[in-house]
CHARMM internal coordinates of N, CA and C (Angstrom, degrees):
IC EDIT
DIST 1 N 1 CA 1.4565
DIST 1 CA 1 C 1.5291
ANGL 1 N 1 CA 1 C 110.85
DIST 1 C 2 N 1.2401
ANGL 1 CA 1 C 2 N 131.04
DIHE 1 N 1 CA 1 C 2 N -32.27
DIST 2 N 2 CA 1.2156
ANGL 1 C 2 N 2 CA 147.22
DIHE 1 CA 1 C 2 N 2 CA -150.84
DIST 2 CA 2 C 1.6410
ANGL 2 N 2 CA 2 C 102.12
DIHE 1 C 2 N 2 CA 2 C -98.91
DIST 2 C 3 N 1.5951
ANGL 2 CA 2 C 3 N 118.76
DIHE 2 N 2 CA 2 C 3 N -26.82
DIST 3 N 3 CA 1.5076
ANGL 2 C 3 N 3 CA 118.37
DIHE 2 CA 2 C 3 N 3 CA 156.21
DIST 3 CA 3 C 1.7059
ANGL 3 N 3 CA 3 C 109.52
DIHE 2 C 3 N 3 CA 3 C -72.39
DIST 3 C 4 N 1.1203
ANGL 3 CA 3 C 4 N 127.56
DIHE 3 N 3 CA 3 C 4 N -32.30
DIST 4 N 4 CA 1.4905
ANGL 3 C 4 N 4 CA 108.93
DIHE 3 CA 3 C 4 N 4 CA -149.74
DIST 4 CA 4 C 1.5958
ANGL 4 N 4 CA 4 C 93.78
DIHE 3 C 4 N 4 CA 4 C -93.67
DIST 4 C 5 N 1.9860
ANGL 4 CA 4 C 5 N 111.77
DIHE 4 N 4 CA 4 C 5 N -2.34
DIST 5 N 5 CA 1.5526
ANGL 4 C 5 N 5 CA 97.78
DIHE 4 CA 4 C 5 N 5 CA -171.39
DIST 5 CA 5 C 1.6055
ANGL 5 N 5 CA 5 C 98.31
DIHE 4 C 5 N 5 CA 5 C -90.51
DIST 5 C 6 N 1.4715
ANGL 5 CA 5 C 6 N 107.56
DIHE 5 N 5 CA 5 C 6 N -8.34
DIST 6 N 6 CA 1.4565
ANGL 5 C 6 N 6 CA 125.90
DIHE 5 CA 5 C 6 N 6 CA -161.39
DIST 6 CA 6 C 1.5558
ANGL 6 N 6 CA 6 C 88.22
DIHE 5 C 6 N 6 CA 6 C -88.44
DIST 6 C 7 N 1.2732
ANGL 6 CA 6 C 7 N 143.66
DIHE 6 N 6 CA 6 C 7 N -56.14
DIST 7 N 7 CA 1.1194
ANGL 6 C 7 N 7 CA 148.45
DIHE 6 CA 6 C 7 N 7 CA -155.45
DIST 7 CA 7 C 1.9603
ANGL 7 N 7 CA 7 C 104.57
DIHE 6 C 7 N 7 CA 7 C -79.19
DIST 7 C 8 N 1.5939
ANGL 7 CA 7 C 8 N 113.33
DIHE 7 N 7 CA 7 C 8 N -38.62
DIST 8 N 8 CA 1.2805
ANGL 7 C 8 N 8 CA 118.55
DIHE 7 CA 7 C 8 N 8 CA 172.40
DIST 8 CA 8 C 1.7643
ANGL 8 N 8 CA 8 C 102.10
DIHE 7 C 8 N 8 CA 8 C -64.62
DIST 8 C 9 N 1.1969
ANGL 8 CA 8 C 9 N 126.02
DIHE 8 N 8 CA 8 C 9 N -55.53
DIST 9 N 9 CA 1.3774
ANGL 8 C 9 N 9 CA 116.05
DIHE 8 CA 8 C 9 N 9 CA 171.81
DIST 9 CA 9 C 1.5719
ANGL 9 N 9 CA 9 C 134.37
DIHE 8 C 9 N 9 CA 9 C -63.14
DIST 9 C 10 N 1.3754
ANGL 9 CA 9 C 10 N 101.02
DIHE 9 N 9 CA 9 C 10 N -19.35
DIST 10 N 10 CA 1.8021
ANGL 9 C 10 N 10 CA 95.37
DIHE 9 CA 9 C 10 N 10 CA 157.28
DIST 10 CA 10 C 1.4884
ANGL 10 N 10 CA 10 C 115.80
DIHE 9 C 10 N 10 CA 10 C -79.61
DIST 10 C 11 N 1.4322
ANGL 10 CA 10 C 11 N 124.22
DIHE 10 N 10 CA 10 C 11 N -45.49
DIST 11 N 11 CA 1.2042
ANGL 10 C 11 N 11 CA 113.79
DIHE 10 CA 10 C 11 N 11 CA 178.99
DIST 11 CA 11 C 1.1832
ANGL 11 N 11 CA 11 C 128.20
DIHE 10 C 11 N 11 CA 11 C -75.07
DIST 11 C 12 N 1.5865
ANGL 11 CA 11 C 12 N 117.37
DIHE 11 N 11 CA 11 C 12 N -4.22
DIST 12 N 12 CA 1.3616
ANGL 11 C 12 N 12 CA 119.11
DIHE 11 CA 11 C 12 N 12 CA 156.64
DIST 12 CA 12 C 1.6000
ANGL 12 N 12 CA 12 C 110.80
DIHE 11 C 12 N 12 CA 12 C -74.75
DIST 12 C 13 N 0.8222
ANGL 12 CA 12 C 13 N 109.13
DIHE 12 N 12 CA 12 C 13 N -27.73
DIST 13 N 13 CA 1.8652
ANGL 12 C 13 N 13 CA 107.48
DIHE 12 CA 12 C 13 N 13 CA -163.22
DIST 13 CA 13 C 1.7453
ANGL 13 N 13 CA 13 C 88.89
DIHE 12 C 13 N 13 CA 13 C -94.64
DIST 13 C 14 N 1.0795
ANGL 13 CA 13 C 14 N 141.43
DIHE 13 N 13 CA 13 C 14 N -33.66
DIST 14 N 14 CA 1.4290
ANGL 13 C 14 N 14 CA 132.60
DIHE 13 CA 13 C 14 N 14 CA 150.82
DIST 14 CA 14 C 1.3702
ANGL 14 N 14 CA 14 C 114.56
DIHE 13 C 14 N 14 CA 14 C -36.98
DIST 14 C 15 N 1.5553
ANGL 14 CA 14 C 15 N 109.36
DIHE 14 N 14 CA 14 C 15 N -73.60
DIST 15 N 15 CA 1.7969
ANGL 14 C 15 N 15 CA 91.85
DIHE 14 CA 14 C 15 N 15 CA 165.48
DIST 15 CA 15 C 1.2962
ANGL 15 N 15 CA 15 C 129.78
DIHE 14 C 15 N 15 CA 15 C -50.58
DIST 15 C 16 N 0.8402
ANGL 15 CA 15 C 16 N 105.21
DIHE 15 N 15 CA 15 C 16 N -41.82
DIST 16 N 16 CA 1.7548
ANGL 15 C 16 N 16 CA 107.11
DIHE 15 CA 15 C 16 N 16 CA -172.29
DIST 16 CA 16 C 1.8492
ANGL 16 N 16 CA 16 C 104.85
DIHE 15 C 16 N 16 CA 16 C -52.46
DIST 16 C 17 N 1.6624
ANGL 16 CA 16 C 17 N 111.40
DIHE 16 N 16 CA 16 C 17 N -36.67
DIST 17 N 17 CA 1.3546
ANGL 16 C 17 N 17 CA 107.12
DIHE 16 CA 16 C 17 N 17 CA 176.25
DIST 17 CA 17 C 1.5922
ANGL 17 N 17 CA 17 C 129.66
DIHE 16 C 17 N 17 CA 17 C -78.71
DIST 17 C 18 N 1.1916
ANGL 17 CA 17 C 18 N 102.25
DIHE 17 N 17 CA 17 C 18 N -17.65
DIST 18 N 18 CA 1.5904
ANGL 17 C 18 N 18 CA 143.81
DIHE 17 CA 17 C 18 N 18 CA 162.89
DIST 18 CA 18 C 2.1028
ANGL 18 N 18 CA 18 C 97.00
DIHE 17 C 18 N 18 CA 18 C -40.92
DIST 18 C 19 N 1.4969
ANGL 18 CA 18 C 19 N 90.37
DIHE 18 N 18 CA 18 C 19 N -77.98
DIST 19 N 19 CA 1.7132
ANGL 18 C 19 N 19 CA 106.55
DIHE 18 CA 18 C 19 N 19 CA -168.38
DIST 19 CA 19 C 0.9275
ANGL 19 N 19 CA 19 C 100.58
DIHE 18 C 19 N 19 CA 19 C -57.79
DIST 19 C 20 N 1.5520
ANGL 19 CA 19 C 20 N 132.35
DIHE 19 N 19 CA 19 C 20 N -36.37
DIST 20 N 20 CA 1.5041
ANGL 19 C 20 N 20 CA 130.10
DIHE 19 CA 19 C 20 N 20 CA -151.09
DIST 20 CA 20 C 2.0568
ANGL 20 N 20 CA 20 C 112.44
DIHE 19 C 20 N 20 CA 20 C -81.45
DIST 20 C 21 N 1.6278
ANGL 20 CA 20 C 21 N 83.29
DIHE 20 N 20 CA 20 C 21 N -51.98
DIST 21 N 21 CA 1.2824
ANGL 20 C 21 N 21 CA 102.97
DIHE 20 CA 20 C 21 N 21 CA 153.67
DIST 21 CA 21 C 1.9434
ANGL 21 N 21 CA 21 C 136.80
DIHE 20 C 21 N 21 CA 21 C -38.84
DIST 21 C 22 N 1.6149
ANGL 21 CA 21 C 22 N 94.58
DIHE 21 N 21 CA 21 C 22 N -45.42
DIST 22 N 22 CA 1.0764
ANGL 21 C 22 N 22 CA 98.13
DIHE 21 CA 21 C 22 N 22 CA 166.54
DIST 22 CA 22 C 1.3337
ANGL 22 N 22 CA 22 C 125.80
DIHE 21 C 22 N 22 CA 22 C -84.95
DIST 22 C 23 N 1.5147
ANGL 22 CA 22 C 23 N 127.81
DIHE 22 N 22 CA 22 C 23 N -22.42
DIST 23 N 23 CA 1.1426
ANGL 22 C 23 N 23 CA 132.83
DIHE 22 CA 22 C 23 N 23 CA 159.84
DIST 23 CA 23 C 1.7624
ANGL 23 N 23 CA 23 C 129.30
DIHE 22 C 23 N 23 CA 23 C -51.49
DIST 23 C 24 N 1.4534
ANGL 23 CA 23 C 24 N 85.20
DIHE 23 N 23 CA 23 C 24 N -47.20
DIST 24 N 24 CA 1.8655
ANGL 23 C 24 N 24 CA 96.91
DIHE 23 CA 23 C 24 N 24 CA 174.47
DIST 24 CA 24 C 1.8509
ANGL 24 N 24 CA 24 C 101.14
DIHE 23 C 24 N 24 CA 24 C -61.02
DIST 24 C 25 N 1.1388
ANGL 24 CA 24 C 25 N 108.02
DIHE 24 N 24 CA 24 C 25 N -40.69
DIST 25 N 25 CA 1.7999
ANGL 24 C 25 N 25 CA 94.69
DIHE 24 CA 24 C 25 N 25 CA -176.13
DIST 25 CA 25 C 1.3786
ANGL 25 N 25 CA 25 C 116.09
DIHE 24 C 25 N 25 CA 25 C -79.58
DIST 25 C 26 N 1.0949
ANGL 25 CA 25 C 26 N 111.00
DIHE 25 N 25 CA 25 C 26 N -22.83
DIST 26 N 26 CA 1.4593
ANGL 25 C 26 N 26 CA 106.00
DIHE 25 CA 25 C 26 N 26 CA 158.67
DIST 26 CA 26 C 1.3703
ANGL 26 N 26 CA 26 C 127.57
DIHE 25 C 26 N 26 CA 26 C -80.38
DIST 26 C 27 N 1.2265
ANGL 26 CA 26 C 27 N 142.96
DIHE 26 N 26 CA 26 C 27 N -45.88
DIST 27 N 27 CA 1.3631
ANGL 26 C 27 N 27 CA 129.80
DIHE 26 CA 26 C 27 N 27 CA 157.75
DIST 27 CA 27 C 1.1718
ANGL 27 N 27 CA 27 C 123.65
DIHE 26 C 27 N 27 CA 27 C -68.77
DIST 27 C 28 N 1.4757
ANGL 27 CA 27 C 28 N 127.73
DIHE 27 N 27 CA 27 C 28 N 17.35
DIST 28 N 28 CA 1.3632
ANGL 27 C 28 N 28 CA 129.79
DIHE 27 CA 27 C 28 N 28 CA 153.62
DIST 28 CA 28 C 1.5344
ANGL 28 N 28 CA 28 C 125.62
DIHE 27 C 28 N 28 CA 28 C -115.81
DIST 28 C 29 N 1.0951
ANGL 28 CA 28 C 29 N 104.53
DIHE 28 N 28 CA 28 C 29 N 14.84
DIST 29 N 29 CA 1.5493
ANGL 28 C 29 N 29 CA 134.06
DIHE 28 CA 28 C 29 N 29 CA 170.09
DIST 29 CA 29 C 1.4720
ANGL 29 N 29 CA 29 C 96.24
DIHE 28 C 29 N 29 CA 29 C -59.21
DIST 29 C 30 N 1.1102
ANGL 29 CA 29 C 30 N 112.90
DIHE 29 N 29 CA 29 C 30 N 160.92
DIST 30 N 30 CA 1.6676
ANGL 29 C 30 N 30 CA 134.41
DIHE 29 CA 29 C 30 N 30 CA -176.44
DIST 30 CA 30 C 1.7561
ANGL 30 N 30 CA 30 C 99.64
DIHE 29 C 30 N 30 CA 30 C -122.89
DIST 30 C 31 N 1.4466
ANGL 30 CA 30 C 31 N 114.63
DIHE 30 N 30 CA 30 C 31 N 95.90
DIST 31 N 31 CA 1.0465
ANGL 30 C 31 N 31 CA 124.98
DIHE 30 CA 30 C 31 N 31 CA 167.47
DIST 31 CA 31 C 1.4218
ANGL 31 N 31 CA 31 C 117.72
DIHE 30 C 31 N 31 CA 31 C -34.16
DIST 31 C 32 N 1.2622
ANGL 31 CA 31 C 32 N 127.60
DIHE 31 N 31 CA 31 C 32 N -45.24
DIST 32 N 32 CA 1.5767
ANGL 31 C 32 N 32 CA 133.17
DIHE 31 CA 31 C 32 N 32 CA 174.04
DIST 32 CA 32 C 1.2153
ANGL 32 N 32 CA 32 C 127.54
DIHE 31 C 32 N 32 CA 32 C -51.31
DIST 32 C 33 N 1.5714
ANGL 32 CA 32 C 33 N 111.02
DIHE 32 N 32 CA 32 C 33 N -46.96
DIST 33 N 33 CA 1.2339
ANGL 32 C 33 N 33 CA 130.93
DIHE 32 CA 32 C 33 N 33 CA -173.01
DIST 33 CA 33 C 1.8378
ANGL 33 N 33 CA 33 C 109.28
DIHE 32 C 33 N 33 CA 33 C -93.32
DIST 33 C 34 N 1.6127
ANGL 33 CA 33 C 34 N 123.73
DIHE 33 N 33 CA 33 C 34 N -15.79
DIST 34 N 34 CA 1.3264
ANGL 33 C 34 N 34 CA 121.42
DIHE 33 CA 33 C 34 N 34 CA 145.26
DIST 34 CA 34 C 1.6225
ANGL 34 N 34 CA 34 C 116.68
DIHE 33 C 34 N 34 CA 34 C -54.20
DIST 34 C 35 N 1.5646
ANGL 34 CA 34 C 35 N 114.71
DIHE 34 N 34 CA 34 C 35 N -40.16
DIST 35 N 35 CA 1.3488
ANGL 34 C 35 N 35 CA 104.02
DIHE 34 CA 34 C 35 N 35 CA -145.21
DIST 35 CA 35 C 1.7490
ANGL 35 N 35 CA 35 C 78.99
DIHE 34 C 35 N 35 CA 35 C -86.67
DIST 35 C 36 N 0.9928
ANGL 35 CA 35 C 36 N 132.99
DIHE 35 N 35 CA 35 C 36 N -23.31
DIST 36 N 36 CA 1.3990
ANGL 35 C 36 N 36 CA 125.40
DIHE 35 CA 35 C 36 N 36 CA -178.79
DIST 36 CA 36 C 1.4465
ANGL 36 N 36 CA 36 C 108.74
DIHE 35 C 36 N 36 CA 36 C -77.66
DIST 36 C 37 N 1.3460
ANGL 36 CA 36 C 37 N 138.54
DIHE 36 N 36 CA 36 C 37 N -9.66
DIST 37 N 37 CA 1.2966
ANGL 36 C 37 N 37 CA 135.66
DIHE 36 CA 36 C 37 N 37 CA 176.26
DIST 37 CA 37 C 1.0194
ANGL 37 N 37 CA 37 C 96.69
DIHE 36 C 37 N 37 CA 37 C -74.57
DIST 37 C 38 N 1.3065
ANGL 37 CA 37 C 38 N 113.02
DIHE 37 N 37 CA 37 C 38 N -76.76
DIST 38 N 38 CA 1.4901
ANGL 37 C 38 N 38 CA 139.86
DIHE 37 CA 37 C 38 N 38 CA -178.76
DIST 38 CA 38 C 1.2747
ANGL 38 N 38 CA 38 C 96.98
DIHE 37 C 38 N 38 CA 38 C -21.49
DIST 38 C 39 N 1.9369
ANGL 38 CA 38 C 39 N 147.65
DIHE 38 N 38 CA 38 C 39 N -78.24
DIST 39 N 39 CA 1.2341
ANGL 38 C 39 N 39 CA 150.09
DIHE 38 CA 38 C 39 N 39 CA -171.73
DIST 39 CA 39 C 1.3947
ANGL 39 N 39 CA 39 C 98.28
DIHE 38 C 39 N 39 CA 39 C -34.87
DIST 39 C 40 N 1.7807
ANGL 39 CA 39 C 40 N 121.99
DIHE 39 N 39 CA 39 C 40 N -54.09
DIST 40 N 40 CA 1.0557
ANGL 39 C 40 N 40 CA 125.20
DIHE 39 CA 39 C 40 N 40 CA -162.68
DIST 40 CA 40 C 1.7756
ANGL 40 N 40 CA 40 C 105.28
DIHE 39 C 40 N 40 CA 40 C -70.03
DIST 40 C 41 N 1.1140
ANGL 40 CA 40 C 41 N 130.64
DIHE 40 N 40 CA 40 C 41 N -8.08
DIST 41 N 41 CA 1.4865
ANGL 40 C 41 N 41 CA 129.42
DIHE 40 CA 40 C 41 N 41 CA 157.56
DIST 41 CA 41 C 1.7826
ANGL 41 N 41 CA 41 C 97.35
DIHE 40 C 41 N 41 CA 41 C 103.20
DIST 41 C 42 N 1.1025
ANGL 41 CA 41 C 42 N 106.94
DIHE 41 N 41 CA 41 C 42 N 34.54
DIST 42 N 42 CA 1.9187
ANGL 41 C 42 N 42 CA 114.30
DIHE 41 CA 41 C 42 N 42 CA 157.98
DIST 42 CA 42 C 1.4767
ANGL 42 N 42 CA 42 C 121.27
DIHE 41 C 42 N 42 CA 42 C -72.86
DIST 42 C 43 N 1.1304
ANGL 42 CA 42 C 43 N 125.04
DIHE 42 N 42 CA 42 C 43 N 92.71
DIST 43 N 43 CA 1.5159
ANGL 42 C 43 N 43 CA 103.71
DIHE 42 CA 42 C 43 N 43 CA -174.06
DIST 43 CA 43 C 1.4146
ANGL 43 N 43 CA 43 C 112.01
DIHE 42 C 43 N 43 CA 43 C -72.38
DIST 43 C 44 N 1.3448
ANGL 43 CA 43 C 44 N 123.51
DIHE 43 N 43 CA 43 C 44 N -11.53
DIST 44 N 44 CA 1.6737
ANGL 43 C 44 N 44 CA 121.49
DIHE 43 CA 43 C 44 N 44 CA 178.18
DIST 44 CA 44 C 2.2905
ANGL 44 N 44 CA 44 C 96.28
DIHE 43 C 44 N 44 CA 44 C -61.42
DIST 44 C 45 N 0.9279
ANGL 44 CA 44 C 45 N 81.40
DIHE 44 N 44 CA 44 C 45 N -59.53
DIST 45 N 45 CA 1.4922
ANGL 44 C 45 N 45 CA 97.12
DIHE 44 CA 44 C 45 N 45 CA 172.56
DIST 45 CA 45 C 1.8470
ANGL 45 N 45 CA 45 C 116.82
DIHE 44 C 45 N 45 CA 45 C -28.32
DIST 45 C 46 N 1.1004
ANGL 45 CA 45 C 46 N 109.03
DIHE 45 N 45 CA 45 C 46 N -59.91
DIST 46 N 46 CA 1.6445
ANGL 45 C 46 N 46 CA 137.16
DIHE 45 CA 45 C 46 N 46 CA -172.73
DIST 46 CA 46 C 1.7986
ANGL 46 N 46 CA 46 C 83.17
DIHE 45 C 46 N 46 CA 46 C -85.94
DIST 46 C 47 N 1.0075
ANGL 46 CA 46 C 47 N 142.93
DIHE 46 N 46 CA 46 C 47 N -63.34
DIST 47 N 47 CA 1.4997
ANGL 46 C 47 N 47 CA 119.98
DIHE 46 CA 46 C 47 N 47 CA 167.53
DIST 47 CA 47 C 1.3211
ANGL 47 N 47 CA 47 C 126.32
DIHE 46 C 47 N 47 CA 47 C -44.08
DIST 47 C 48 N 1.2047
ANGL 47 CA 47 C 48 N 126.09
DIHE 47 N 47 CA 47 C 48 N -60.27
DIST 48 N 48 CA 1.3975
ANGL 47 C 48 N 48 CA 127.34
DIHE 47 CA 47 C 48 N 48 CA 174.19
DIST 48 CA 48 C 1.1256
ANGL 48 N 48 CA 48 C 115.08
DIHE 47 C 48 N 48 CA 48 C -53.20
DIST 48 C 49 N 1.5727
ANGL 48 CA 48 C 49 N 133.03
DIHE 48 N 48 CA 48 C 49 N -35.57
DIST 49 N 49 CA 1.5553
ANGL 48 C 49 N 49 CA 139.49
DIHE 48 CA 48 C 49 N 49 CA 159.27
DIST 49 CA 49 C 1.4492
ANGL 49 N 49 CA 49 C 101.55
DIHE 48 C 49 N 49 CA 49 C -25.19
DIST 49 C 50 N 1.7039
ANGL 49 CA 49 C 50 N 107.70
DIHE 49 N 49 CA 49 C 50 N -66.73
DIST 50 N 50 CA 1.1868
ANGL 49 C 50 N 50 CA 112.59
DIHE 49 CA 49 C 50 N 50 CA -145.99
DIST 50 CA 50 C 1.6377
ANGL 50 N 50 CA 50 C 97.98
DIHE 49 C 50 N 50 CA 50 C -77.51
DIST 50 C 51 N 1.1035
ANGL 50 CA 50 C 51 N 130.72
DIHE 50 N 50 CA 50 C 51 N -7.56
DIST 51 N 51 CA 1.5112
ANGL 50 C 51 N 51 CA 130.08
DIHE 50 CA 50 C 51 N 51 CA -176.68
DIST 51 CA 51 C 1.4820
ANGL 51 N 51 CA 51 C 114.04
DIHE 50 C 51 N 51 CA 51 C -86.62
DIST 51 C 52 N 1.2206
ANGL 51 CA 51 C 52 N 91.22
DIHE 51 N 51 CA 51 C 52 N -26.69
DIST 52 N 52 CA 1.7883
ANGL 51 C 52 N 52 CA 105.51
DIHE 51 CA 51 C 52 N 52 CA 179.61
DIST 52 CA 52 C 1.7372
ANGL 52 N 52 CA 52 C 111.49
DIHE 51 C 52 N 52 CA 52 C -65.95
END
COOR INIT
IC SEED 1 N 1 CA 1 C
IC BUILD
């Protein structure tokens, strides 16, 4: 029992570094240089727009 509570708390704290990670690259994104991806037809680009 004592592995699988051990194993639920790494893979939570894996995600958790996962989201965090993805958060920092998005609010440190350069709005300018999205909206110019985006023209160029990136849809990661045109997502992150829309998150901003």
């Amino acid at each position: 029992m004592l592995y699988i509570e051990l194993m639920i708390v790494l893979s939570l704290t894996v995600v958790n570094g996962l989201l965090a990670m993805s958060e920092l690259a998005i609010v440190s994104s350069r709005k300018a240089r999205l909206d110019h991806m985006a023209k160029e037809g990136h849809r990661g680009a045109r997502t992150a727009l829309s998150l901003i």
